[in-house]
C-alpha positions as a Markdown table, in Angstrom:
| # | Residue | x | y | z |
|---|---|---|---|---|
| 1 | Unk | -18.7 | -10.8 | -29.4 |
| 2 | Unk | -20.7 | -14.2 | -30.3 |
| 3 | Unk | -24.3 | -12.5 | -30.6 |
| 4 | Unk | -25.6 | -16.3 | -29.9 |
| 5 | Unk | -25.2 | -15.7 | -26.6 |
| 6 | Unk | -26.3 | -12.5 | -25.4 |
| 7 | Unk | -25.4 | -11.0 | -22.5 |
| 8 | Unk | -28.0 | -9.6 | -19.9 |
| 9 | Unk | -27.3 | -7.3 | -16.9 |
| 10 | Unk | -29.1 | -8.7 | -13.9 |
| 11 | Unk | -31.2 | -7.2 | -11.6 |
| 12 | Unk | -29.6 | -8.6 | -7.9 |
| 13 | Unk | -26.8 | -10.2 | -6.6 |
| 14 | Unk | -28.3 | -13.5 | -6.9 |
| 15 | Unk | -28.5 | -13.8 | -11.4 |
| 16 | Unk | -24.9 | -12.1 | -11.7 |
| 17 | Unk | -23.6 | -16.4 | -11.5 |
| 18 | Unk | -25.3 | -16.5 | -14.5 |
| 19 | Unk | -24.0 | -14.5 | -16.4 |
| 20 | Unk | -20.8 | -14.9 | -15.1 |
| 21 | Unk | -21.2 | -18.4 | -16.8 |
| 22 | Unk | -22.0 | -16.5 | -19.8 |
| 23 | Unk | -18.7 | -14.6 | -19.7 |
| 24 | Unk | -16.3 | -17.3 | -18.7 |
| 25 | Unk | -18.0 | -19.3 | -21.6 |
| 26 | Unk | -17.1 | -16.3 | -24.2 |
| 27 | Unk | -13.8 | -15.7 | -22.2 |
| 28 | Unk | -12.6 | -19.7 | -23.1 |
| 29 | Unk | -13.6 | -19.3 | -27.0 |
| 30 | Unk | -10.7 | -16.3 | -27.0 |
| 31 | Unk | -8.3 | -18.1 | -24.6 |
| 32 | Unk | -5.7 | -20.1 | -26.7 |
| 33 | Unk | -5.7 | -17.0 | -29.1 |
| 34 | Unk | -4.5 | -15.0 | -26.1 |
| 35 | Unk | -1.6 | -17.4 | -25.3 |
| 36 | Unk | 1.3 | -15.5 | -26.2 |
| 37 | Unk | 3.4 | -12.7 | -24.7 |
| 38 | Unk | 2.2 | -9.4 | -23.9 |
| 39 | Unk | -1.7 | -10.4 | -24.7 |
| 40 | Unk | -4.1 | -8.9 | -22.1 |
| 41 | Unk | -7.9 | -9.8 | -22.8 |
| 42 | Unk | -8.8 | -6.4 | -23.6 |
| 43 | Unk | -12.0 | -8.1 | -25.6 |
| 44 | Unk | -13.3 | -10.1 | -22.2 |
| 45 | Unk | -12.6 | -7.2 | -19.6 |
| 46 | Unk | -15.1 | -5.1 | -22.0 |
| 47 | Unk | -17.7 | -8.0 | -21.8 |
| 48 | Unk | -17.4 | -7.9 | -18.5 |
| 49 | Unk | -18.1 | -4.0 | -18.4 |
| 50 | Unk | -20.8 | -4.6 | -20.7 |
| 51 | Unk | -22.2 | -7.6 | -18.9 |
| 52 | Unk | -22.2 | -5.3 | -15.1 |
| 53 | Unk | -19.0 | -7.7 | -13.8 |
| 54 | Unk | -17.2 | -4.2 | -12.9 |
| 55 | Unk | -19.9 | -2.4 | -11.2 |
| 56 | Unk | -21.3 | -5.3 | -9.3 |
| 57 | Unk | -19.0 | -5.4 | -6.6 |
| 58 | Unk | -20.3 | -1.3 | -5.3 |
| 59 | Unk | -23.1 | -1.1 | -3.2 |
| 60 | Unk | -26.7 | -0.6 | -4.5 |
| 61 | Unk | -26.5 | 3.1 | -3.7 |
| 62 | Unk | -23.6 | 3.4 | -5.7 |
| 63 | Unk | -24.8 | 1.4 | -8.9 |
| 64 | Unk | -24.1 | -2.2 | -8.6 |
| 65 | Unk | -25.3 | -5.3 | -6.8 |
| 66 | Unk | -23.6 | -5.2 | -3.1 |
| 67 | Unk | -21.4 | -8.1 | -4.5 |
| 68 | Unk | -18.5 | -7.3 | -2.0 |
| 69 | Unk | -21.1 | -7.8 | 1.3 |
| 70 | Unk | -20.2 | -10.7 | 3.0 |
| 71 | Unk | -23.9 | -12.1 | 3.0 |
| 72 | Unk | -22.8 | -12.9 | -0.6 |
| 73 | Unk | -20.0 | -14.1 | -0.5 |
| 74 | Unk | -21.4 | -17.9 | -1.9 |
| 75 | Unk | -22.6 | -16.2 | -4.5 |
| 76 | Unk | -19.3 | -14.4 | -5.1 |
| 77 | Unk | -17.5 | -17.4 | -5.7 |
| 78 | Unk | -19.9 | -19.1 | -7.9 |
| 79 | Unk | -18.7 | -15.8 | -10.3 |
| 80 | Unk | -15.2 | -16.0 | -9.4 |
| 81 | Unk | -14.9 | -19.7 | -11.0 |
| 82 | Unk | -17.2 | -19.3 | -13.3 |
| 83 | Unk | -14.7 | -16.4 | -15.2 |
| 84 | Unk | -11.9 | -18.8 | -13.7 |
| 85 | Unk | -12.7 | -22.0 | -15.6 |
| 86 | Unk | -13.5 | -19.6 | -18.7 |
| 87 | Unk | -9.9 | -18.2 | -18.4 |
| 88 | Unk | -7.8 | -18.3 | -15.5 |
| 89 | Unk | -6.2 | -15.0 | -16.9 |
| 90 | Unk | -9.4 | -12.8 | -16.8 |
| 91 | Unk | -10.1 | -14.6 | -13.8 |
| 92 | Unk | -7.0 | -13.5 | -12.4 |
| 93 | Unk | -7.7 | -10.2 | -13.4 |
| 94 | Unk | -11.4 | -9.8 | -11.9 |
| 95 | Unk | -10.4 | -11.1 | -8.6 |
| 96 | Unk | -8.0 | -8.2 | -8.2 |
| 97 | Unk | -10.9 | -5.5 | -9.6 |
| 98 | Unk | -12.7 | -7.6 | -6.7 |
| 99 | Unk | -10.0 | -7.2 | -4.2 |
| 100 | Unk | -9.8 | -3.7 | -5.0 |
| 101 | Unk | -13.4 | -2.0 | -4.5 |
| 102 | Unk | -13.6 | -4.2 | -1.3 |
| 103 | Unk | -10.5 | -2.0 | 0.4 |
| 104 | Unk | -12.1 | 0.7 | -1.7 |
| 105 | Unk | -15.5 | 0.2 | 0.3 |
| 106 | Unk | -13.8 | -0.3 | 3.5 |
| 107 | Unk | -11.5 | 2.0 | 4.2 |
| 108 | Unk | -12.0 | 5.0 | 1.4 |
| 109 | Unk | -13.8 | 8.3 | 2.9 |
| 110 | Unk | -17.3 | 8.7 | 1.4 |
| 111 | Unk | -16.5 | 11.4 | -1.6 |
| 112 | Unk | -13.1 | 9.4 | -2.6 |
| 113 | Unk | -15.2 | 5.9 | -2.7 |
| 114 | Unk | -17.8 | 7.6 | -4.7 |
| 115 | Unk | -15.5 | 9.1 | -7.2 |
| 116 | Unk | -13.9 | 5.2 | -7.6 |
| 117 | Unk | -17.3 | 3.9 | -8.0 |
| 118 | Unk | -18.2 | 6.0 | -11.1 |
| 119 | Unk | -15.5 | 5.0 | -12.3 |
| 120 | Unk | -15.5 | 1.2 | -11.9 |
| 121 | Unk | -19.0 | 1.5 | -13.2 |
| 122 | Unk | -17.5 | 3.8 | -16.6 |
| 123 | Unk | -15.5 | 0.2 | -17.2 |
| 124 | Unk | -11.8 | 1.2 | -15.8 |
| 125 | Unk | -10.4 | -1.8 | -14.1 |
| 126 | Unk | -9.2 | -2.1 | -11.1 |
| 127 | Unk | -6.3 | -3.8 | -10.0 |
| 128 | Unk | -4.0 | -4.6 | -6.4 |
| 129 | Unk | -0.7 | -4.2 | -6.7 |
| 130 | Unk | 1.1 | -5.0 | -3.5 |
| 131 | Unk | 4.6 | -5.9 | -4.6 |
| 132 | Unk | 7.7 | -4.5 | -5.5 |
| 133 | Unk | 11.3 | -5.3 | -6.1 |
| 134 | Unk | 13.6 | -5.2 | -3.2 |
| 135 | Unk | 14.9 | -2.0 | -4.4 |
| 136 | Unk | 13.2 | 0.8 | -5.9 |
| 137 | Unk | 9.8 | -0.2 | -4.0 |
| 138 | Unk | 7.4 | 2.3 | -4.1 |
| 139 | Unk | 7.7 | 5.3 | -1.3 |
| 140 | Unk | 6.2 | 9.0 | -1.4 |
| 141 | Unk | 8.5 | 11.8 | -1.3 |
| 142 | Unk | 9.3 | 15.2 | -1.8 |
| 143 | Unk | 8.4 | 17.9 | 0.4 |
| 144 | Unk | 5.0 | 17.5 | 2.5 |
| 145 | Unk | 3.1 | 20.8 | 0.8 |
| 146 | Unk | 3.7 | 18.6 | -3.1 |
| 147 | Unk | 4.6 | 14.9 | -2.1 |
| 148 | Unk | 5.3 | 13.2 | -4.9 |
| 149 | Unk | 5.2 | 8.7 | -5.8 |
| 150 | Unk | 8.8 | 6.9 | -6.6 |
| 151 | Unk | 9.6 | 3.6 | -7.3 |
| 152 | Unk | 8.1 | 0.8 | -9.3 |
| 153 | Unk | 5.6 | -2.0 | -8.5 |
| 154 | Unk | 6.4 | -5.5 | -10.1 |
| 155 | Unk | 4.3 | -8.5 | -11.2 |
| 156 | Unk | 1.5 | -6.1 | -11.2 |
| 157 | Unk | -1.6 | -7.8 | -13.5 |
| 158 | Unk | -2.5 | -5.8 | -16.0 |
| 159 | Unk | 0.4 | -3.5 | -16.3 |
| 160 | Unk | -0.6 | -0.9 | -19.2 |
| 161 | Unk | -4.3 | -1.8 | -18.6 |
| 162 | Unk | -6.0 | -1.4 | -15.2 |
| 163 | Unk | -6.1 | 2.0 | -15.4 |
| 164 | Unk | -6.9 | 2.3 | -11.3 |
| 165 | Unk | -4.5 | 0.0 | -9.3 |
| 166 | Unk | -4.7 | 0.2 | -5.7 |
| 167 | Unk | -1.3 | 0.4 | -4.4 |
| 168 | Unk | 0.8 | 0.7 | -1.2 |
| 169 | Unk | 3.4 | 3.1 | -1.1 |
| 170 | Unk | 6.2 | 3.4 | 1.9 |
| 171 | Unk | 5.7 | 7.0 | 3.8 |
| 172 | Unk | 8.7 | 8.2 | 5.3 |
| 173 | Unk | 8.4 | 6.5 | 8.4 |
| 174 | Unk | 7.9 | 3.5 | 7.2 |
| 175 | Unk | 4.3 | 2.7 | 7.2 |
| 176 | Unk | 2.5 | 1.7 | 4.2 |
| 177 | Unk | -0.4 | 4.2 | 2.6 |
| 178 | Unk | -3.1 | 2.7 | 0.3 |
| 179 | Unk | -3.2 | 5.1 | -3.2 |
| 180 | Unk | -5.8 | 4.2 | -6.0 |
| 181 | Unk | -3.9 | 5.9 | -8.8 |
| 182 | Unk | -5.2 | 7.5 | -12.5 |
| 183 | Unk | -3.6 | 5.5 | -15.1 |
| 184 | Unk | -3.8 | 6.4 | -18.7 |
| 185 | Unk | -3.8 | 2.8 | -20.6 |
| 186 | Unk | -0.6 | 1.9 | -21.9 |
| 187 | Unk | 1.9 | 3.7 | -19.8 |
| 188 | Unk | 3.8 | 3.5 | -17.4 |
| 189 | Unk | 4.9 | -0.5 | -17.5 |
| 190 | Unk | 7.3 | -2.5 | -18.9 |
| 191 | Unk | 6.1 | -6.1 | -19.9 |
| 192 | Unk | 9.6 | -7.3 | -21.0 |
| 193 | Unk | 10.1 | -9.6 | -17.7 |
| 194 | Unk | 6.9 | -11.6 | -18.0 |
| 195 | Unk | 7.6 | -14.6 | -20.1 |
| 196 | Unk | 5.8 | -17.2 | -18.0 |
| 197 | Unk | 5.5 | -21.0 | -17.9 |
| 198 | Unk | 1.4 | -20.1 | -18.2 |
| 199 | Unk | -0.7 | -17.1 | -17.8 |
| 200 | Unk | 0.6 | -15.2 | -20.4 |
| 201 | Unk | -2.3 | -13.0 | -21.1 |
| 202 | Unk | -2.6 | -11.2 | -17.5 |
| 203 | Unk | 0.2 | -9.1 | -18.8 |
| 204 | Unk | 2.2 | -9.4 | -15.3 |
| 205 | Unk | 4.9 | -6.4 | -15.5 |
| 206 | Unk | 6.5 | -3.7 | -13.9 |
| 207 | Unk | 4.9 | -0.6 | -13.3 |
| 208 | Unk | 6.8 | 2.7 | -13.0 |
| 209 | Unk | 4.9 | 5.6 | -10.9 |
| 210 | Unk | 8.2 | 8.3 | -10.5 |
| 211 | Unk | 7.0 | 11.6 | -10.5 |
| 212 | Unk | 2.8 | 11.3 | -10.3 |
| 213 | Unk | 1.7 | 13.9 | -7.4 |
| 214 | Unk | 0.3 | 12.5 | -4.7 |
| 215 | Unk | -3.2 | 14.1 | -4.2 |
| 216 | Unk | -5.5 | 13.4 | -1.0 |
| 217 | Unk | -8.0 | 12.3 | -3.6 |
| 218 | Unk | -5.9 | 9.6 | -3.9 |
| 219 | Unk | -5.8 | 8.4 | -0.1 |
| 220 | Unk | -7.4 | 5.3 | 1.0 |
| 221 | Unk | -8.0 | 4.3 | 4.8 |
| 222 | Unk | -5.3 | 5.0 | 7.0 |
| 223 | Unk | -1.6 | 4.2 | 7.1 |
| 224 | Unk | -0.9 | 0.0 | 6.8 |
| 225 | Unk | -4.7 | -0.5 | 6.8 |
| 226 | Unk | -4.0 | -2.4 | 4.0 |
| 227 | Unk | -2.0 | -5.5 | 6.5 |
| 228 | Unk | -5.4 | -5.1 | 9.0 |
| 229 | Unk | -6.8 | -8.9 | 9.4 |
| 230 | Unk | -9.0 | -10.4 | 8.7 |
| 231 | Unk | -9.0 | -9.0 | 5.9 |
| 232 | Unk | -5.5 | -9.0 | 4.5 |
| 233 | Unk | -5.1 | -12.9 | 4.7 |
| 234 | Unk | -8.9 | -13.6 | 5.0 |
| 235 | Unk | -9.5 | -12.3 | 1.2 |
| 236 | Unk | -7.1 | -15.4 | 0.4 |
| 237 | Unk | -10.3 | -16.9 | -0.2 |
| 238 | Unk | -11.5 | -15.0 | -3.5 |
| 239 | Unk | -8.4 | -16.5 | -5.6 |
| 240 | Unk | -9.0 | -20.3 | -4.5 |
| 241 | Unk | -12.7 | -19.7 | -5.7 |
| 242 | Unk | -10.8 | -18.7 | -9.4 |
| 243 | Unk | -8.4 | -21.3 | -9.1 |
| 244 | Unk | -11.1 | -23.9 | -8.2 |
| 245 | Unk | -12.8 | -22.4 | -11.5 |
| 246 | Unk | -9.2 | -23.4 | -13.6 |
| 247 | Unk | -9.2 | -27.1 | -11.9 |
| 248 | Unk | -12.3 | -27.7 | -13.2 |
| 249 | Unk | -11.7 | -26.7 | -16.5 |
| 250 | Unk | -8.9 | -29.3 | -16.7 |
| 251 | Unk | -10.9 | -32.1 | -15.3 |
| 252 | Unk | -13.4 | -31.6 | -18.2 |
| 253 | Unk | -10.7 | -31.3 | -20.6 |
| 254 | Unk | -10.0 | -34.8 | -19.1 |
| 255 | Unk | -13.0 | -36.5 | -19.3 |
| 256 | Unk | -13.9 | -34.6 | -22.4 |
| 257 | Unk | -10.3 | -36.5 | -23.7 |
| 258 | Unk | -11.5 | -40.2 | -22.5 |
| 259 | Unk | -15.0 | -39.5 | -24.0 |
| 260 | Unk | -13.6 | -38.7 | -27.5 |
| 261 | Unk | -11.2 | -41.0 | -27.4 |
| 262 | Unk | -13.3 | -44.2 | -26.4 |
| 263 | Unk | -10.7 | -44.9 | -23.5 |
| 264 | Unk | -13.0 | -44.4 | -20.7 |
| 265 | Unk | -13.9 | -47.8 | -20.4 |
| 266 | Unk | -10.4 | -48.8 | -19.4 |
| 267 | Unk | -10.6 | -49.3 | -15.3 |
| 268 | Unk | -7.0 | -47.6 | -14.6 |
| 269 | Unk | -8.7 | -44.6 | -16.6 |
| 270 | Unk | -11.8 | -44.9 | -14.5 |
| 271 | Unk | -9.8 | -45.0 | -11.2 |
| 272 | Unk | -7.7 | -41.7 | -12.0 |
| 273 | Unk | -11.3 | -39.7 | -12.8 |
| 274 | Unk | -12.6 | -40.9 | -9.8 |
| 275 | Unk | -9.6 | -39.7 | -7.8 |
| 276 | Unk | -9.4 | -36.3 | -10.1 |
| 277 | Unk | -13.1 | -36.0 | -9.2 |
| 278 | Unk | -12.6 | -36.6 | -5.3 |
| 279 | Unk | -10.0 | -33.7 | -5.7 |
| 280 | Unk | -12.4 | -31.6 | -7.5 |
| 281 | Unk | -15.3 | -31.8 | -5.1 |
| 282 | Unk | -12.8 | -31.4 | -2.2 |
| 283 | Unk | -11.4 | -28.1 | -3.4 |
| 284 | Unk | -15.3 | -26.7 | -4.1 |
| 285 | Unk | -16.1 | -27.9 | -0.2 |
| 286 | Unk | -13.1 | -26.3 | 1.1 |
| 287 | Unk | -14.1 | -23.0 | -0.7 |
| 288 | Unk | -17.6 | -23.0 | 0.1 |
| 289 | Unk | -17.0 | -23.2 | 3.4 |
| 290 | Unk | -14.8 | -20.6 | 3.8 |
| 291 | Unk | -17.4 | -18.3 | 1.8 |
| 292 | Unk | -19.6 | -19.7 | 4.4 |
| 293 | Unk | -17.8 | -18.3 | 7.2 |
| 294 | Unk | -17.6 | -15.7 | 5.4 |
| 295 | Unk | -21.0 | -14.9 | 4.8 |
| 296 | Unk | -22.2 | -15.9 | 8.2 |
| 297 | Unk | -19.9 | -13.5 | 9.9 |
| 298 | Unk | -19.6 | -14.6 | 13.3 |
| 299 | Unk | -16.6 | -17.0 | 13.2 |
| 300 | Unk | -14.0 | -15.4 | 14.8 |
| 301 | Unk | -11.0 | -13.7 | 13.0 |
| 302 | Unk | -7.9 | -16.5 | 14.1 |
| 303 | Unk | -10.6 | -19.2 | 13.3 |
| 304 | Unk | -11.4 | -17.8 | 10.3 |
| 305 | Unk | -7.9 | -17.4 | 9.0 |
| 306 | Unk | -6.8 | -20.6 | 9.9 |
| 307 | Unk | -10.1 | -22.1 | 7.7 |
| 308 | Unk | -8.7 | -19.4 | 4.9 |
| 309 | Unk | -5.2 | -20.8 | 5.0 |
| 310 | Unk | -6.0 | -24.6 | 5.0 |
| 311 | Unk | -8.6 | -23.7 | 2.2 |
| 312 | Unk | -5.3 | -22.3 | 0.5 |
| 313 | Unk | -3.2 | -25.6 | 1.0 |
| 314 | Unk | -6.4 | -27.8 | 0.1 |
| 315 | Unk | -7.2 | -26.1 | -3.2 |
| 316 | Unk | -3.5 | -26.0 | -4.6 |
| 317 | Unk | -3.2 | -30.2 | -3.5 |
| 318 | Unk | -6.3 | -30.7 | -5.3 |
| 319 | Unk | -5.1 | -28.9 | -8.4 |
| 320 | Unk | -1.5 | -30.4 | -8.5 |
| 321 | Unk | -3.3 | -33.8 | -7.8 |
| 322 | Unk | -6.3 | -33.1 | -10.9 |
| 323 | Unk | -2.8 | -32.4 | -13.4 |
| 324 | Unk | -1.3 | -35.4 | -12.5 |
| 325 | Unk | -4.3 | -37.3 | -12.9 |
| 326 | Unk | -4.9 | -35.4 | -16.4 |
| 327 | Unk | -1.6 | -35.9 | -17.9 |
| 328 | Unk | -1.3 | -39.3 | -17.3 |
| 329 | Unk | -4.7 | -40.0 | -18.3 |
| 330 | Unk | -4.3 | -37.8 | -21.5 |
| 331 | Unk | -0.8 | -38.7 | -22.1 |
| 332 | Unk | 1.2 | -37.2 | -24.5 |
| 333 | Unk | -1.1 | -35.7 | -26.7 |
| 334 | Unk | -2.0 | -33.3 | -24.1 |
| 335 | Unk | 1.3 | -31.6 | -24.2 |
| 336 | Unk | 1.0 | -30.9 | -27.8 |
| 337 | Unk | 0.0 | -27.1 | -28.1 |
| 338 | Unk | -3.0 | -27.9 | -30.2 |
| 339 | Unk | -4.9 | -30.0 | -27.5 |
| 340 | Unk | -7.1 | -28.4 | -25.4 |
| 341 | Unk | -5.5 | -29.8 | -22.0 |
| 342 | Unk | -2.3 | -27.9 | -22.8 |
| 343 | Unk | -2.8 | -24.6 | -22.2 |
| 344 | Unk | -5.1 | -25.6 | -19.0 |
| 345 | Unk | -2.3 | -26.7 | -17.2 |
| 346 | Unk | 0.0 | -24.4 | -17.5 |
| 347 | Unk | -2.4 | -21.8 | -16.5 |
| 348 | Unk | -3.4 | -23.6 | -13.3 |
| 349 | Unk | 0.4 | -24.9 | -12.9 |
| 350 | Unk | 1.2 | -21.3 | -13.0 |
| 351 | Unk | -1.7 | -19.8 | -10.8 |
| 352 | Unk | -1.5 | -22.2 | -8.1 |
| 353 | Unk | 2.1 | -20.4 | -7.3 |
| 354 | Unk | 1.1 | -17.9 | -4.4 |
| 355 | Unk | 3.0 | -16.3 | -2.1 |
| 356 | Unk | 3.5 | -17.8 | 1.1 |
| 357 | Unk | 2.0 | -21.1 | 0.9 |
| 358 | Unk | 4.4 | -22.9 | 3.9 |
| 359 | Unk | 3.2 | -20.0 | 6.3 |
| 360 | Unk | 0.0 | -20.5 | 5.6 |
| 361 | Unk | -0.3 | -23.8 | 6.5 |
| 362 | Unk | 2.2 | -24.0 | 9.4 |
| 363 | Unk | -0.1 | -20.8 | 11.0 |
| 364 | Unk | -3.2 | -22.7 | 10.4 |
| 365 | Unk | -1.9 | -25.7 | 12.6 |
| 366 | Unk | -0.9 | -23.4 | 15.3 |
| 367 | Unk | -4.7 | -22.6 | 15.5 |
| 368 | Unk | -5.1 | -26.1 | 15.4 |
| 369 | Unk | -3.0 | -26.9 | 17.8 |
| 370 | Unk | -4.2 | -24.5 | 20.3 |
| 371 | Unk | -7.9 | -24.7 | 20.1 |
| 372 | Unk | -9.2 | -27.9 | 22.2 |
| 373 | Unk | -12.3 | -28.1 | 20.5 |
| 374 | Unk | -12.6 | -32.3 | 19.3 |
| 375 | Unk | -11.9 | -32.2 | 15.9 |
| 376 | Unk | -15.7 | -32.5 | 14.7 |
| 377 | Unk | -16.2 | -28.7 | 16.3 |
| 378 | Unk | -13.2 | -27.2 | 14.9 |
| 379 | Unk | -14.8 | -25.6 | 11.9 |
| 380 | Unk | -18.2 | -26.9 | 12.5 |
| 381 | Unk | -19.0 | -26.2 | 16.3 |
| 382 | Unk | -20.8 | -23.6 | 17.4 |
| 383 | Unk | -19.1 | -19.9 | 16.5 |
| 384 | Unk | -18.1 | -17.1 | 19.5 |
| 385 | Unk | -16.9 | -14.2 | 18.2 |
């Protein structure tokens, strides 16, 4: 750990941005070491323990700062980019210890949520793992009296180190069941698959659960609360706040690049940073207002997904439009692996891939379509849920 910038556990909701800073600061000094097959950053999840990044998310009453509440949800995303423009990876990570101890809060019975919670607050990381090859998903069977987990998640984020993954697992008549599940670190998963364009050190893999009883300990919510909306397409949100976090990063790395260089002066270098900056500020305005909505809590839910889905769409254009502007601003010395711009991209390149991206926008213009607000009240006018 750099001891010249200490780290400091706030006291509310409102100074964990700042030391979110802190961490994503630390997180980007370990990044390009991390860029390699099979890395997980083992060394910025602990700073993030250490720092109260795990915990903040619970409740007051259960030890952290109420970070999940939707009154906070602005400052929720200031911390979400701040770990994202540190390290897309981590940030990647966090968001899903986020996503977790939200359905955690939601939909766990009291003595199961507070079991979770001491542990998110011992530093075990949390995790969502939602999908699963086409065969071989995960289901729970066996007999009803000692029901038992089969099958395999894939893609899961830090396979062999989130030691409490939420999961969904198929019950026999074919509704999905929320598990957290105790994981010893380093079983279980098979990183062999994950040798990605970018984001390398999320140690994506394949998670094998066969055999691990399934105790009602375990149990969160209901069966297929985990599809219930809002919330299932409404917590889109969180991962555009990290990849606005990861755009940012490679517009500095630009400008940083025209400074050093002397080439800012030139005027077709000028015009792409102003563009790359339009794109920047567009993706922060998109996000903010959907933590907005968010925090303000009477939009209702089909408005509120529709804003959530065209915040989707908006971010991603504004990252594919900030790497284009980079690399032809940078050239070719920003593909070389020693330049900071090169690992940047492919990180975003590869994080701005998220499932679903043409539903999201043609659902979003069905709510458009059908709403006759005038288009100056469509996301602005006067809330009636």
């Amino acid at each position: 750990m750099n001891d010249a910038v200490p780290i400091r556990i706030p006291g509310s909701a409102m100074r964990i941005a700042a030391t979110a800073r802190t961490v994503g600061i630390m997180a980007a000094e370990r990044a390009d070491a991390l860029d390699r097959s099979g890395a997980f950053p083992s060394e910025d999840v602990a700073l993030c323990h250490e720092a109260g990044l795990l915990a903040a998310p619970l409740p007051a009453d259960l030890g952290g700062l109420d970070l999940c509440a939707p009154r906070h949800a602005p400052i929720l995303l200031d911390v979400l980019a701040h770990v994202g423009r540190g390290s897309l990876a981590l940030g990647r990570l966090y968001e899903g210890h986020v996503n977790a101890l939200a359905l955690v809060l939601r939909y766990a019975r009291g003595p199961v949520a507070e079991r979770l919670a001491a542990d998110a607050r011992a530093g075990h990381l949390f995790g969502v793992w939602n999908t699963q090859p086409p065969e071989g998903g995960l289901a729970i069977d066996g007999p009803a009296a000692a029901p038992r987990l089969v099958g395999c998640k894939s893609f899961a984020s830090g396979a062999g180190s989130v030691t409490r993954p939420l999961v969904t697992a198929r019950l026999p008549d074919g509704r999905q069941q929320m598990l957290v599940v105790d994981l010893e670190a380093g079983t279980r998963m098979d990183l062999s698959g994950w040798r990605a364009h970018g984001m390398r050190a999320s140690a994506s893999g394949t998670l094998d659960f066969s055999g691990i009883p399934v105790d009602p300990a375990m149990t969160v919510g209901e069966p297929d609360d985990y599809f219930r909306e809002p919330d299932f397409s409404g917590g889109a949100w969180r991962f555009t706040a990290v990849q606005l976090g990861g755009i940012e990063a490679v517009f500095d790395a630009m400008r940083a690049h025209l400074v050093a260089t002397g080439r800012g002066g030139d005027p077709h270098q000028r015009a792409r940073v102003g563009e790359a900056a339009i794109a920047v500020e567009t993706a922060r305005l998109f996000v903010g207002r959907a933590a907005d909505l968010i925090a303000e809590g009477t939009a209702a839910a089909d408005r509120l997904l529709a804003y959530v889905n065209l915040t989707r769409l908006a971010v991603e254009r504004a990252g594919l439009d900030v790497l284009e502007k980079a690399h032809r601003s940078v050239g070719l010395s920003g593909f070389l692996q020693d330049h900071p711009l090169e690992r940047l991209s492919r990180d975003l390149a590869t994080y701005l891939r998220q499932p679903g991206p043409d539903r999201a926008l043609t659902d979003a213009a069905a709510y458009v379509l059908a709403d006759p607000s005038p288009a100056d009240a469509l996301w602005h006018g006067r809330d009636t849920a």
